[in-house]
VEXDREN-2710 file (C-alpha; in Angstrom, 1 decimal):
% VEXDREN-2710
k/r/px/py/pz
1/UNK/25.6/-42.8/27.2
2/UNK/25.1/-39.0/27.0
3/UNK/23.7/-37.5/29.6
4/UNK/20.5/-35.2/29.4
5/UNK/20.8/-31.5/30.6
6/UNK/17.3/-29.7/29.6
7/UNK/14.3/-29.9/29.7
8/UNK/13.7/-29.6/26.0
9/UNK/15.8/-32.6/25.1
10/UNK/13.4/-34.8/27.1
11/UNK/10.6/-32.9/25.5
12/UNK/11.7/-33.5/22.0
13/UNK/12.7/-37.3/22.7
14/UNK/9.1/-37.9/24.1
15/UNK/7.5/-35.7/21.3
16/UNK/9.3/-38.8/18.9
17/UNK/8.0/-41.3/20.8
18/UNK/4.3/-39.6/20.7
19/UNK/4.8/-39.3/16.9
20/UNK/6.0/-43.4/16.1
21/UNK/3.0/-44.2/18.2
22/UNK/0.8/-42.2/16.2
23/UNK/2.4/-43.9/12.9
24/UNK/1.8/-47.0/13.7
25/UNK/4.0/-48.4/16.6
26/UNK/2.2/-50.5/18.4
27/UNK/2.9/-49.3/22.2
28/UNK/1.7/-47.3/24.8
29/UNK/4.7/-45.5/26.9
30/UNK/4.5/-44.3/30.0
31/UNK/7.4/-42.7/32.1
32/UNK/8.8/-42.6/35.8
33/UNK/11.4/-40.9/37.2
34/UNK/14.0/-41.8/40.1
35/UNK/16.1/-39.1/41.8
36/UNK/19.5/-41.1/42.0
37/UNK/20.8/-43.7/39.0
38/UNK/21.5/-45.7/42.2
39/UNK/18.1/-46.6/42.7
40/UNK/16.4/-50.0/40.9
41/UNK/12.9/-50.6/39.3
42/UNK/11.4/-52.3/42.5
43/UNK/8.0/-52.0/43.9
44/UNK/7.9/-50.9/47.8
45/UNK/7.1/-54.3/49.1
46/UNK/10.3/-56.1/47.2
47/UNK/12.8/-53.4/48.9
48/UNK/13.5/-55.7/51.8
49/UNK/14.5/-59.4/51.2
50/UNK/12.1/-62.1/52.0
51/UNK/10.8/-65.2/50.3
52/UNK/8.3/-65.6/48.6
53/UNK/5.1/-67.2/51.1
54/UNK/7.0/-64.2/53.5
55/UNK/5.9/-61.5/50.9
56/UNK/2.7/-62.9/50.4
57/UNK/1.8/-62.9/53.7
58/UNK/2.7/-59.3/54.3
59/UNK/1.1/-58.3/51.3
60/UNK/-2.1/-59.2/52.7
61/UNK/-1.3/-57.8/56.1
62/UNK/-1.0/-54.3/54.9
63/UNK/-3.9/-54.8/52.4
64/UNK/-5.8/-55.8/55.3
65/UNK/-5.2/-53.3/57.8
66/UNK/-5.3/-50.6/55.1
67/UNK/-8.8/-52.2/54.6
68/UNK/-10.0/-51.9/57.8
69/UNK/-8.3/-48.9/58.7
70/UNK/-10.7/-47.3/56.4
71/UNK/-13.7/-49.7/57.5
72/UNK/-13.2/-47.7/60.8
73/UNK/-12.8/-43.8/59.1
74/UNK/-9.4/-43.4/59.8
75/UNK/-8.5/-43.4/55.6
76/UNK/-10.7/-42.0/53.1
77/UNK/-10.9/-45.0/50.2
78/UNK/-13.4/-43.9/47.1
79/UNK/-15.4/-46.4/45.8
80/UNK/-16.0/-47.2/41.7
81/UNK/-19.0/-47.2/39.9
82/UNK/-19.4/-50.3/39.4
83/UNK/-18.2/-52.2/42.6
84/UNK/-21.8/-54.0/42.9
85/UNK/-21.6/-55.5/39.7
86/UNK/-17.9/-56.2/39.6
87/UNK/-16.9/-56.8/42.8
88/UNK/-13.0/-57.0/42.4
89/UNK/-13.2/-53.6/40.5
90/UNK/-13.0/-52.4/44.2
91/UNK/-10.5/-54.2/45.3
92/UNK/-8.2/-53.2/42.6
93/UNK/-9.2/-49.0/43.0
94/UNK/-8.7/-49.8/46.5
95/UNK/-5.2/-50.8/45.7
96/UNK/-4.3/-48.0/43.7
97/UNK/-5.5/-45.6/46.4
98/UNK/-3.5/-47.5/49.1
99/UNK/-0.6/-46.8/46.8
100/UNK/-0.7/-43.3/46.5
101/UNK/-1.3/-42.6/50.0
102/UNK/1.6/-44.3/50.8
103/UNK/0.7/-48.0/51.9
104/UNK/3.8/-50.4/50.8
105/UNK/2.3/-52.5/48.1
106/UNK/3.3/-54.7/44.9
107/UNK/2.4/-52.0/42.2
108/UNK/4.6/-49.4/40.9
109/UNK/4.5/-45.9/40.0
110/UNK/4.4/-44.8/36.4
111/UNK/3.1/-41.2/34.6
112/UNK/1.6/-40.9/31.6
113/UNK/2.7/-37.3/31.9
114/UNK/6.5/-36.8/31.2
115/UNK/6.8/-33.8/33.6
116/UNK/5.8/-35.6/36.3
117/UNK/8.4/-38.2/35.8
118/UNK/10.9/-35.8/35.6
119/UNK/10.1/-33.9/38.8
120/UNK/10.5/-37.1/41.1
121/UNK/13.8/-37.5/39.2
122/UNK/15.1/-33.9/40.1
123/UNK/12.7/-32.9/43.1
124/UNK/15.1/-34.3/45.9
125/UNK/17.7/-31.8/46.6
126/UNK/20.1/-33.8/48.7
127/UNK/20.5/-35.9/45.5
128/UNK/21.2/-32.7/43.5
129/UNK/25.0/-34.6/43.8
130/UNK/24.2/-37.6/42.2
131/UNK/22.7/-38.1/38.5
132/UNK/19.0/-39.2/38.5
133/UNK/17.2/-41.4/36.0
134/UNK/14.2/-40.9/33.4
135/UNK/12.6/-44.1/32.6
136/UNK/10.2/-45.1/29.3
137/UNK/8.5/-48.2/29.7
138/UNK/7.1/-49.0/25.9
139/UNK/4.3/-51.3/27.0
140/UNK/2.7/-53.8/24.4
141/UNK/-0.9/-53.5/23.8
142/UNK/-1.2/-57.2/25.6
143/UNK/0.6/-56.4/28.3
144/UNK/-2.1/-53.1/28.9
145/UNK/-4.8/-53.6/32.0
146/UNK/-7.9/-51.0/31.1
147/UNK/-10.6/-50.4/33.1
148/UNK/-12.6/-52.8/31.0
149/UNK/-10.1/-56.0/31.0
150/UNK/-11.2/-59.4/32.6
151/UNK/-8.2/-59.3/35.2
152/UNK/-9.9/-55.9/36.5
153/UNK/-13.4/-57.4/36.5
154/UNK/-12.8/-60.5/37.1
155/UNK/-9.6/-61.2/38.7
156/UNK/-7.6/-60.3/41.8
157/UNK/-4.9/-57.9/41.6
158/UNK/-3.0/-60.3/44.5
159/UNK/-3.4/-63.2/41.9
160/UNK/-1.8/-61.7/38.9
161/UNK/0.7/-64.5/36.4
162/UNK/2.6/-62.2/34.6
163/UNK/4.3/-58.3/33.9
164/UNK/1.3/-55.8/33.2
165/UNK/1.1/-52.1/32.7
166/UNK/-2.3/-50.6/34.2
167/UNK/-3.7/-47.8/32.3
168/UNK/-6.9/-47.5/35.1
169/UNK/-8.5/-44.0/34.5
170/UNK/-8.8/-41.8/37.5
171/UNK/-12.0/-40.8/39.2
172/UNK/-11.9/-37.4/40.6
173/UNK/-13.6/-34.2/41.0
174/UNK/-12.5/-30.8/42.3
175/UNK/-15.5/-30.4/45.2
176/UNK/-14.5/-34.0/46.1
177/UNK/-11.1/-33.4/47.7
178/UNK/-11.1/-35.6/50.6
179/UNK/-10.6/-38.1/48.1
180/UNK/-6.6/-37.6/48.7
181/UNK/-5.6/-40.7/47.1
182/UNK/-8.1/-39.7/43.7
183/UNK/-6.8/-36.5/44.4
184/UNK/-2.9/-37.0/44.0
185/UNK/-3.1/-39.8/41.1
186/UNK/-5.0/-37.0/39.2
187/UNK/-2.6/-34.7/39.4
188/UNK/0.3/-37.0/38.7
189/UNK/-1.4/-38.3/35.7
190/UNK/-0.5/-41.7/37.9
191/UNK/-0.6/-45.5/36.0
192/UNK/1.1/-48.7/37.7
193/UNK/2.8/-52.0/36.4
194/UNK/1.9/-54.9/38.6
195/UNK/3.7/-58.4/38.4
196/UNK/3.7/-61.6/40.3
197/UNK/5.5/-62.0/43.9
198/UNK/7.7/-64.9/42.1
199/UNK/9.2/-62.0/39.8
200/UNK/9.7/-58.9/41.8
201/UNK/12.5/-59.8/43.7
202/UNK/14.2/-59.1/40.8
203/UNK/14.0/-55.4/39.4
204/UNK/12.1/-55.0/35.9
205/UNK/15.3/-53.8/34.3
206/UNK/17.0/-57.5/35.0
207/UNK/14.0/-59.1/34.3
208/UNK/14.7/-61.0/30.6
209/UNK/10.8/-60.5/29.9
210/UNK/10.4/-57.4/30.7
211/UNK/13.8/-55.1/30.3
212/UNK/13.4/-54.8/26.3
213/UNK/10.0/-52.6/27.0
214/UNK/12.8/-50.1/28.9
215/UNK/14.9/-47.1/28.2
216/UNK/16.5/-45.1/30.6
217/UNK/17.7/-41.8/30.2
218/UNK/20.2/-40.4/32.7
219/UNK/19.9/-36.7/34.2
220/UNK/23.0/-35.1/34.6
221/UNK/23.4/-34.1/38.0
222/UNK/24.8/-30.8/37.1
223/UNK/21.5/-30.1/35.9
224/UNK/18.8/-31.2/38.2
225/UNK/18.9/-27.6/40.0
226/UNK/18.2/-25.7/36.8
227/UNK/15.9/-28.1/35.3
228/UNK/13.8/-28.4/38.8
229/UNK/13.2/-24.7/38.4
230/UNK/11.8/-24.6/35.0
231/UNK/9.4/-27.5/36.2
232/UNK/8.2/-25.3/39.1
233/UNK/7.9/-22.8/37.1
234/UNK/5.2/-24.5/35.0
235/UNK/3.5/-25.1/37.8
236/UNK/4.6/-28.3/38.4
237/UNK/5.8/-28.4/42.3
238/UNK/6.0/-31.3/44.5
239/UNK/3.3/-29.8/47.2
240/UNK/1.1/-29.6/44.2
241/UNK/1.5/-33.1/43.1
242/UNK/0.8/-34.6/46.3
243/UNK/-2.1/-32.2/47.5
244/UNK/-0.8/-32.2/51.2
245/UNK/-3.9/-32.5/53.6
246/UNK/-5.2/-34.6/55.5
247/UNK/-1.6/-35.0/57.7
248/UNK/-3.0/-37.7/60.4
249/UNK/-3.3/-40.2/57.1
250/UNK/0.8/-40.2/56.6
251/UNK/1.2/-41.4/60.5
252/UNK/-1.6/-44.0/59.8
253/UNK/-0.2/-45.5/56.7
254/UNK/3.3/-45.4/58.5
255/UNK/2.0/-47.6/61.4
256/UNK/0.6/-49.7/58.6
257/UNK/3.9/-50.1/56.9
258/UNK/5.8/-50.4/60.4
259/UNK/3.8/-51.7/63.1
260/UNK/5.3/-52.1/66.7
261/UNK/6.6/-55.6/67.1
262/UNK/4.3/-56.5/69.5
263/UNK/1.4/-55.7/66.9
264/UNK/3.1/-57.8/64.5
265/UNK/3.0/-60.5/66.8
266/UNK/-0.7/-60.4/67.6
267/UNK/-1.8/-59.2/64.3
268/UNK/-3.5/-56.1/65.8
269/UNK/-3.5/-52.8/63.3
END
C-alpha cells in the first residue's frame, strides 16, 4: 500500500469520491482520522474488555451520571426543538453532547469534513514517529440515521440492532457558546456510527458487515510534521476544533469516566 505524503493527494482522492457520489453512487462518506496505524476502529466504551451485560451496565452508569451531572449545573447539555414531542430526540442529542465533551460512550467519531480527519491523524506530535491512518467509511443510504428517522424519534440510541452511520445536524449559534459540546461538533463538522454492545467488541474493520463500507489510507510518518502545518495554516488547529473553555467540565467528565472505587461501589457520582 502506498503511503500518502500531502495534503493534496488526500484532497484529490476525496474530490473523486465527491464526484462518484454526485454521479450516481449511492453513498454518503464520511472520514476520521487516527494518529498511529496502531490504533483500531473502537468506540471508547469497547477499549477495555468486558462482557457484554458488564458493558451494558456501565453504559448506563455514565449515561446516568452525565445526566444528572447536568440535572445539577455542573455540564451544560442543549436541548432540541422538538424534545416535547419526541421525547427520545433528547436523549440521543444528549448522547452526542456527552460524546464530545468527553464522556466514554458507544458512538464513534466521524467528520464530514476531510480536514478535520486529517488533523486528529497528524495533530499528536509524539506520534510524529509512527504512520497515522485516514479512514472513509462509504455508508449506504439504509445504514444513514437523519434527524428525521424512526430510531431518532422513536427509538433509544442504547437499544440500537445493527451498524448505523448518524448524519444528525448540529444546533449551534455563535452568541450561544456555553453550549461547548454544540460548540466543538460544529466546528469539527462531527457525525457518529453507533452499533450494538454484542458487536463492538470487535473493531468495525473486522467486522464482516461492516469492513467493505472501509478504506484506509495510511499517512506516512515522514509527513505528518509538514502536513500538520499546512492544516494550521488553514486555520485548522486543534485549540480551535475543541473551543477550550469551560476547563472544570474535563475534571467532571473524567470522574465520570473514572470514579473512585468506593463510588463505584455505592453508585454515587
Amino acid at each position: 500500500m502506498s503511503k500518502i505524503t500531502t495534503l493534496d493527494e488526500i484532497a484529490q482522492i476525496v474530490k473523486q469520491l465527491q464526484n462518484n457520489r454526485f454521479l450516481g453512487v449511492d453513498f454518503w462518506e464520511f472520514y476520521r482520522g487516527q494518529g498511529s496505524d496502531r490504533f483500531k476502529l473502537q468506540p471508547g466504551i469497547f477499549r477495555e474488555r468486558r462482557n457484554e451485560d458488564s458493558y451494558e451496565k456501565e453504559e448506563l452508569r455514565l449515561f446516568n451520571c452525565f445526566q444528572k451531572k447536568a440535572k445539577k449545573g455542573k455540564i451544560v447539555v442543549q436541548d432540541t426543538f422538538s424534545k416535547d414531542k419526541f421525547p427520545h430526540t433528547q436523549t440521543w442529542f444528549s448522547l452526542f453532547q456527552a460524546q464530545h465533551l468527553g464522556l466514554t460512550t458507544r458512538l464513534l467519531d466521524w467528520t464530514i469534513k476531510w480536514e478535520m480527519a486529517v488533523l486528529f491523524a497528524v495533530e499528536n506530535e509524539t506520534l510524529h514517529n509512527e504512520d497515522g491512518q485516514f479512514w472513509i467509511l462509504r455508508c449506504p443510504p439504509d445504514k444513514l440515521i437523519k434527524d428525521d428517522s424512526p430510531q431518532i424519534l422513536k427509538g433509544s440510541p442504547f437499544q440500537v440492532n445493527e451498524f448505523h452511520t448518524i448524519n444528525y445536524p448540529f444546533f449551534y449559534e455563535e452568541q450561544n457558546d456555553h453550549f461547548t459540546a454544540e460548540h466543538r461538533r460544529a466546528r469539527q463538522w462531527g457525525r457518529f456510527s453507533i452499533q450494538p454492545l454484542k458487536d463492538g467488541m470487535t473493531p468495525l474493520e473486522e467486522q464482516p458487515t461492516t469492513r467493505d463500507y472501509l478504506e484506509k489510507l495510511i499517512i506516512d510518518k515522514n509527513a505528518k510534521a509538514a502536513i500538520k502545518k499546512e492544516l494550521n495554516d488553514q486555520g485548522f488547529t486543534l485549540d480551535w476544533a475543541y473551543c477550550r473553555h469551560e476547563a472544570n467540565i474535563t475534571e467532571t467528565i473524567k470522574n465520570i469516566n473514572k470514579p473512585s472505587l468506593l463510588k463505584r461501589i455505592f453508585g454515587i457520582c
